[in-house]
ZADO-1210 file (C-alpha; in nm, 4 decimals, padded with zeros to 6 digits):
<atoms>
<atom x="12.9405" y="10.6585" z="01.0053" code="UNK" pos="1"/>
<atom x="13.3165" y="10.6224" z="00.9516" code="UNK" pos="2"/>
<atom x="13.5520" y="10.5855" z="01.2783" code="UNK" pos="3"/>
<atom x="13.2583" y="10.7301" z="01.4934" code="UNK" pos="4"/>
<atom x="13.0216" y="10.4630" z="01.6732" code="UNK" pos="5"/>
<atom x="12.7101" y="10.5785" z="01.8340" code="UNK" pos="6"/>
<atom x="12.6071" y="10.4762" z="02.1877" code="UNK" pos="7"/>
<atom x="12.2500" y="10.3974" z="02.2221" code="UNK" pos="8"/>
<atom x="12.0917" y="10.5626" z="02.5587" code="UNK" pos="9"/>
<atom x="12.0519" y="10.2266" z="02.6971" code="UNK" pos="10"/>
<atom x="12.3780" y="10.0578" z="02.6207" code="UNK" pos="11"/>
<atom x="12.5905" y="10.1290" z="02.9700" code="UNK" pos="12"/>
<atom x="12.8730" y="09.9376" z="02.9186" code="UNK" pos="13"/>
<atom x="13.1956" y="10.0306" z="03.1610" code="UNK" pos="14"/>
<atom x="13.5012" y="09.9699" z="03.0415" code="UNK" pos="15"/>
<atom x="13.7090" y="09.9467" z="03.4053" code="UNK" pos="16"/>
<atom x="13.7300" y="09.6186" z="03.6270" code="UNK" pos="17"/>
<atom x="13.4407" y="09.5431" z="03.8540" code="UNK" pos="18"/>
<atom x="13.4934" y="09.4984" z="04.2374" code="UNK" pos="19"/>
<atom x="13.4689" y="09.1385" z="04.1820" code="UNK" pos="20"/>
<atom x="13.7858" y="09.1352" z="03.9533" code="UNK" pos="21"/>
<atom x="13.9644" y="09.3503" z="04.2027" code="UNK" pos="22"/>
<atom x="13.9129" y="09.1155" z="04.4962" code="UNK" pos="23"/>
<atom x="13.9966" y="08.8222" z="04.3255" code="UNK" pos="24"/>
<atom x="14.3138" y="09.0292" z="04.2068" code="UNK" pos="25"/>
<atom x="14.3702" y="09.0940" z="04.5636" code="UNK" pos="26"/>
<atom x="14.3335" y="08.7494" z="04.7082" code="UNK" pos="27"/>
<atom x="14.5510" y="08.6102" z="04.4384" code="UNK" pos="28"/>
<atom x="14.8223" y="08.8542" z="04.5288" code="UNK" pos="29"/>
<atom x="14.7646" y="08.7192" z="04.9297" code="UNK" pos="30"/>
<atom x="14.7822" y="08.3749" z="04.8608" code="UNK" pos="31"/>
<atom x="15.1158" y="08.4547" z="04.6483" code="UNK" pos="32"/>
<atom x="15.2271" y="08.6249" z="04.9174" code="UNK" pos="33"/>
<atom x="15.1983" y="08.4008" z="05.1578" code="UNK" pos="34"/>
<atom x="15.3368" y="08.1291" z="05.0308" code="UNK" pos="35"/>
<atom x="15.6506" y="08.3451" z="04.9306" code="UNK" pos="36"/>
<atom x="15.7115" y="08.4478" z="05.2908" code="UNK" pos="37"/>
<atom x="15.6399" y="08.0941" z="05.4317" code="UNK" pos="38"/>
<atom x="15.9480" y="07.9757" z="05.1756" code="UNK" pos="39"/>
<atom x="16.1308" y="08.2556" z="05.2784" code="UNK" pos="40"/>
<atom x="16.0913" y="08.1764" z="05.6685" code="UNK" pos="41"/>
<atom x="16.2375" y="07.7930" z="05.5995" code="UNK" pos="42"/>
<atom x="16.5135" y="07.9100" z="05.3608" code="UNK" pos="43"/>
<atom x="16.6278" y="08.1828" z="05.6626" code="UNK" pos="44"/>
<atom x="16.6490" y="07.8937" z="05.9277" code="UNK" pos="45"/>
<atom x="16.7979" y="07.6738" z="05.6511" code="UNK" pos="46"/>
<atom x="17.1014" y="07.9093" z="05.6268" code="UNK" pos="47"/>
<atom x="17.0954" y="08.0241" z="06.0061" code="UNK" pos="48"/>
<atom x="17.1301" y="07.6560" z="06.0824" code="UNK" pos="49"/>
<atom x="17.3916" y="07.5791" z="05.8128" code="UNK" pos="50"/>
<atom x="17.5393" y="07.9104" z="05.9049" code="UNK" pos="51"/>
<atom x="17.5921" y="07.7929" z="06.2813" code="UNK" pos="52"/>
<atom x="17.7073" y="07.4167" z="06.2252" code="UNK" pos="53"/>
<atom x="17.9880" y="07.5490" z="05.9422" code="UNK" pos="54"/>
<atom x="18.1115" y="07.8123" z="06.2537" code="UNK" pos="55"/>
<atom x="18.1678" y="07.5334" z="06.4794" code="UNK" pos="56"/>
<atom x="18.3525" y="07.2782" z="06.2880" code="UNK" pos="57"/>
<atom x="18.5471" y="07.5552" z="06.1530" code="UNK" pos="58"/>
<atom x="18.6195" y="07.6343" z="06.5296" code="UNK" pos="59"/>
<atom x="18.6934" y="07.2581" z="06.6446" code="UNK" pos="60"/>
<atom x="18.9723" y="07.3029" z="06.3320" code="UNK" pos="61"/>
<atom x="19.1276" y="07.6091" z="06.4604" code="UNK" pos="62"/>
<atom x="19.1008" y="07.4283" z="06.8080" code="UNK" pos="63"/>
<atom x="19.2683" y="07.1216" z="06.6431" code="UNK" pos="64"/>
<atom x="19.5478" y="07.3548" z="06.4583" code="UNK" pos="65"/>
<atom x="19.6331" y="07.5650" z="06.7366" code="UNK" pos="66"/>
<atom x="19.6988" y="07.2592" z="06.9407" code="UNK" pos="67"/>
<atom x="19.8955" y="07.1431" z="06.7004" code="UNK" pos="68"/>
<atom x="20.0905" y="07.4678" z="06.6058" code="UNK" pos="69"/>
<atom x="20.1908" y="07.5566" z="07.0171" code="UNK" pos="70"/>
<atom x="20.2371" y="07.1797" z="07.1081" code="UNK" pos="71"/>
<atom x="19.9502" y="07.2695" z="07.4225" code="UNK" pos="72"/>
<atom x="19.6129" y="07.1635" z="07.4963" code="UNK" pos="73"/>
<atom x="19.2689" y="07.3227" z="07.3615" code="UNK" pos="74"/>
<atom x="18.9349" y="07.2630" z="07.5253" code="UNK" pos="75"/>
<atom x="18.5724" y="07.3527" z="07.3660" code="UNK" pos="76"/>
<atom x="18.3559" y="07.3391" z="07.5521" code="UNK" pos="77"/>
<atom x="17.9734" y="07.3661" z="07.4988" code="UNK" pos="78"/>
<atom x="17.6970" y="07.5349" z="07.6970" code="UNK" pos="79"/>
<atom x="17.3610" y="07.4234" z="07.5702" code="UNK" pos="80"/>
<atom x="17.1411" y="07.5625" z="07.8552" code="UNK" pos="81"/>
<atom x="17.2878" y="07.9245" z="07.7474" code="UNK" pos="82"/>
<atom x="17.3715" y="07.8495" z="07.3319" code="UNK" pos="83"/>
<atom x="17.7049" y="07.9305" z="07.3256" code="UNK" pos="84"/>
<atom x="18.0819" y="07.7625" z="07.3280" code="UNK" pos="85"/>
<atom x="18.3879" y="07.8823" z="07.4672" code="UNK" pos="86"/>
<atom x="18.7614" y="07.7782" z="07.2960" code="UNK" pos="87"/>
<atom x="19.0014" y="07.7664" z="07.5478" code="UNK" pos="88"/>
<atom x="19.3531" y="07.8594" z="07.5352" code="UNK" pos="89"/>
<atom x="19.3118" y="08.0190" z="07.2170" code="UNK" pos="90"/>
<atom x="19.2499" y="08.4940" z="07.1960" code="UNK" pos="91"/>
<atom x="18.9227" y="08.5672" z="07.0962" code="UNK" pos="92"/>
<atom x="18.9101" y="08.6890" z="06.7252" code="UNK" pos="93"/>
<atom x="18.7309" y="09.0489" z="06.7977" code="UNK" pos="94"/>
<atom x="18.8944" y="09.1113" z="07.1693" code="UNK" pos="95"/>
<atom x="19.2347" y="08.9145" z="07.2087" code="UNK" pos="96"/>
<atom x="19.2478" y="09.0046" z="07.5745" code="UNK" pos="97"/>
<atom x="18.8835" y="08.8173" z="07.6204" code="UNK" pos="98"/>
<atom x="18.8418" y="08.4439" z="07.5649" code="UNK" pos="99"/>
<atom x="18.7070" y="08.2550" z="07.2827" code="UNK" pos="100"/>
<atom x="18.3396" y="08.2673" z="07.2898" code="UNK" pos="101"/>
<atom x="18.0518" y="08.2362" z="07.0239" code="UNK" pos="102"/>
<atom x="17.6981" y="08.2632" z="07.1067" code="UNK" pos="103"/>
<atom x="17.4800" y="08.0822" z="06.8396" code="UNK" pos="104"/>
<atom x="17.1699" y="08.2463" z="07.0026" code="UNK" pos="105"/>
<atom x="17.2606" y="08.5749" z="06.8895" code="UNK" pos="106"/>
<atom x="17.2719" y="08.7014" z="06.5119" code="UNK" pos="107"/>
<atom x="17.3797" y="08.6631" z="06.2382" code="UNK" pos="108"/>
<atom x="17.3503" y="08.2543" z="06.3738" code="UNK" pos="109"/>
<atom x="17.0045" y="08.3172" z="06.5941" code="UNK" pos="110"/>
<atom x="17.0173" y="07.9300" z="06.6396" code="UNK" pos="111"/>
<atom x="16.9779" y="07.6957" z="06.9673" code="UNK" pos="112"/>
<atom x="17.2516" y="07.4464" z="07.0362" code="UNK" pos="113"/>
<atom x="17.0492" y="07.1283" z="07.0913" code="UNK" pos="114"/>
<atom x="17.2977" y="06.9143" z="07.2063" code="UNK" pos="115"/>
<atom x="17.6529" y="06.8482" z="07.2465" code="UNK" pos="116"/>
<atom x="17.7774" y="06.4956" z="07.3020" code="UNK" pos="117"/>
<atom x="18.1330" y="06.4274" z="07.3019" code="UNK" pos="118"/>
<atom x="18.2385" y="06.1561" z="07.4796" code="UNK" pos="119"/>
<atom x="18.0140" y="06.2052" z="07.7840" code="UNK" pos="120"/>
<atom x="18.0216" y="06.5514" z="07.8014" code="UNK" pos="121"/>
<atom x="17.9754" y="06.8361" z="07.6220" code="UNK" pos="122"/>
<atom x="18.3885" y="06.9284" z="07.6117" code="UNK" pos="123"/>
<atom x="18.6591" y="06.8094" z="07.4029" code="UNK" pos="124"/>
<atom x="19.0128" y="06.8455" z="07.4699" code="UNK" pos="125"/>
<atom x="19.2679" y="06.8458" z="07.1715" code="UNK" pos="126"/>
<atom x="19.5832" y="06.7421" z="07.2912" code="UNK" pos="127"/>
<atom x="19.9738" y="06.8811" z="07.1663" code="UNK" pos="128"/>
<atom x="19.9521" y="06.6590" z="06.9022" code="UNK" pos="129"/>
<atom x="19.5801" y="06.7885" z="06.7882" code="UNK" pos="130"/>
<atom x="19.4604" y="06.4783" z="06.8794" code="UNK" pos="131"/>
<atom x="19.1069" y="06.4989" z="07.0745" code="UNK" pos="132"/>
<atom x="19.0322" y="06.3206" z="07.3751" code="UNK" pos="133"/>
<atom x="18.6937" y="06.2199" z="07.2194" code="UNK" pos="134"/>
<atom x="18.4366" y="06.2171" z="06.9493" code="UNK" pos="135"/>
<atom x="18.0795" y="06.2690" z="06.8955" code="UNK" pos="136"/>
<atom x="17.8551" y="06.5310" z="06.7879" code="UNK" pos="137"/>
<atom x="17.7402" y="06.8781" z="06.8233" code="UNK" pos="138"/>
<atom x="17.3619" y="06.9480" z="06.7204" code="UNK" pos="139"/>
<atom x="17.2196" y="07.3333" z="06.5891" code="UNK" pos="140"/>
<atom x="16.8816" y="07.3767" z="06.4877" code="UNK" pos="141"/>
<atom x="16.7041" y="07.7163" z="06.3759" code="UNK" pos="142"/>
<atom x="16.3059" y="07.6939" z="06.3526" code="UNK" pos="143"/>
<atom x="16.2661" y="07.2996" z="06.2019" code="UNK" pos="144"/>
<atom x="16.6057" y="07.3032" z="06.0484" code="UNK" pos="145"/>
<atom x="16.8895" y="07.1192" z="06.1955" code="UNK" pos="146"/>
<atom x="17.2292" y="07.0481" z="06.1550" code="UNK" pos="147"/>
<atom x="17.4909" y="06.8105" z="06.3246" code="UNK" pos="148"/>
<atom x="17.8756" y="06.8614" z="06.3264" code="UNK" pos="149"/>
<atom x="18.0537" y="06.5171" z="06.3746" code="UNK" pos="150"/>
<atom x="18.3438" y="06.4946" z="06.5181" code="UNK" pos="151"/>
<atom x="18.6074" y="06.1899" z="06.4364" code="UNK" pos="152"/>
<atom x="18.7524" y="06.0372" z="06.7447" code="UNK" pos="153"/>
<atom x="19.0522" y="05.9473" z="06.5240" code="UNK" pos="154"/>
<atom x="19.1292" y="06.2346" z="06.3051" code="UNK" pos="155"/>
<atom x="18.9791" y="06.5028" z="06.5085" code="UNK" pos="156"/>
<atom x="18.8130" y="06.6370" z="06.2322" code="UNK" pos="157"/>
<atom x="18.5120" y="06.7998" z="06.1958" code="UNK" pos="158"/>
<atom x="18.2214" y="06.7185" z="05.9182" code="UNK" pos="159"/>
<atom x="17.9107" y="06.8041" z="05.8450" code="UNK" pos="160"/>
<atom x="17.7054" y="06.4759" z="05.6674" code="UNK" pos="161"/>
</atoms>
């Protein structure tokens, strides 16, 4: 017979995959899937979260060192209802003729400011010497992630724990 086999009439053996095979292939591939984009959703608020809190303690600094640097008061204030902060006494960084204003709503942050509690309110003022009139802290959070800048009474700086 050599490299030649013969087929009886009744042997109908296929050699491609069944439609059983191919919808478990398929449901495998949705499951997979799914749990890749649910990761993917809490690693995006993750960053947008982490994102936001690292803008505003990097803001309270430059609040803190302009203070400093022109010997006059800064304010920050924070607007919860509307997600956004304004810097006072200090040119905004895209229009210097504008104020100071982030909103976290908005991309690339897309994050609600929870809370802001600094001493009562939601302001602080750092004085000549970049000394703030209060502590406390600010609270982002981005789907279930959330982050919360403190804000040392003392030192006036800003951390993230």
């Amino acid at each position: 017979m050599g490299l030649w086999r013969r087929t009886h009439p009744g042997n109908l053996r296929s050699t491609g995959f069944t439609l059983i095979e191919l919808v478990i292939v398929v449901m495998i591939a949705a499951v997979m899937t799914g749990i890749a984009a649910g990761r993917y959703g809490q690693a995006l608020a993750r960053y947008r979260a982490d994102h936001a809190a690292r803008r505003i303690a990097a803001d309270l600094a430059l609040a803190r060192s302009e203070a400093k640097t022109t010997g006059n008061s800064v304010t920050v204030s924070f607007d919860p209802a509307q997600d956004r902060y304004q810097v006072f006494n200090v040119r905004g960084l895209n229009n210097p003729e504008s104020g100071y204003s982030v909103a976290l709503g908005e991309a690339p942050y897309g994050s609600t400011l929870v809370s802001a509690a600094l001493g009562g309110d939601a302001a602080v003022v750092f004085n000549g010497h970049g000394v703030p009139d209060s502590g406390g802290t600010v609270v982002v959070q981005s789907g279930a992630a959330e982050r919360t800048v403190s804000l040392n009474a003392d030192t006036g700086r800003a951390t993230i724990p």
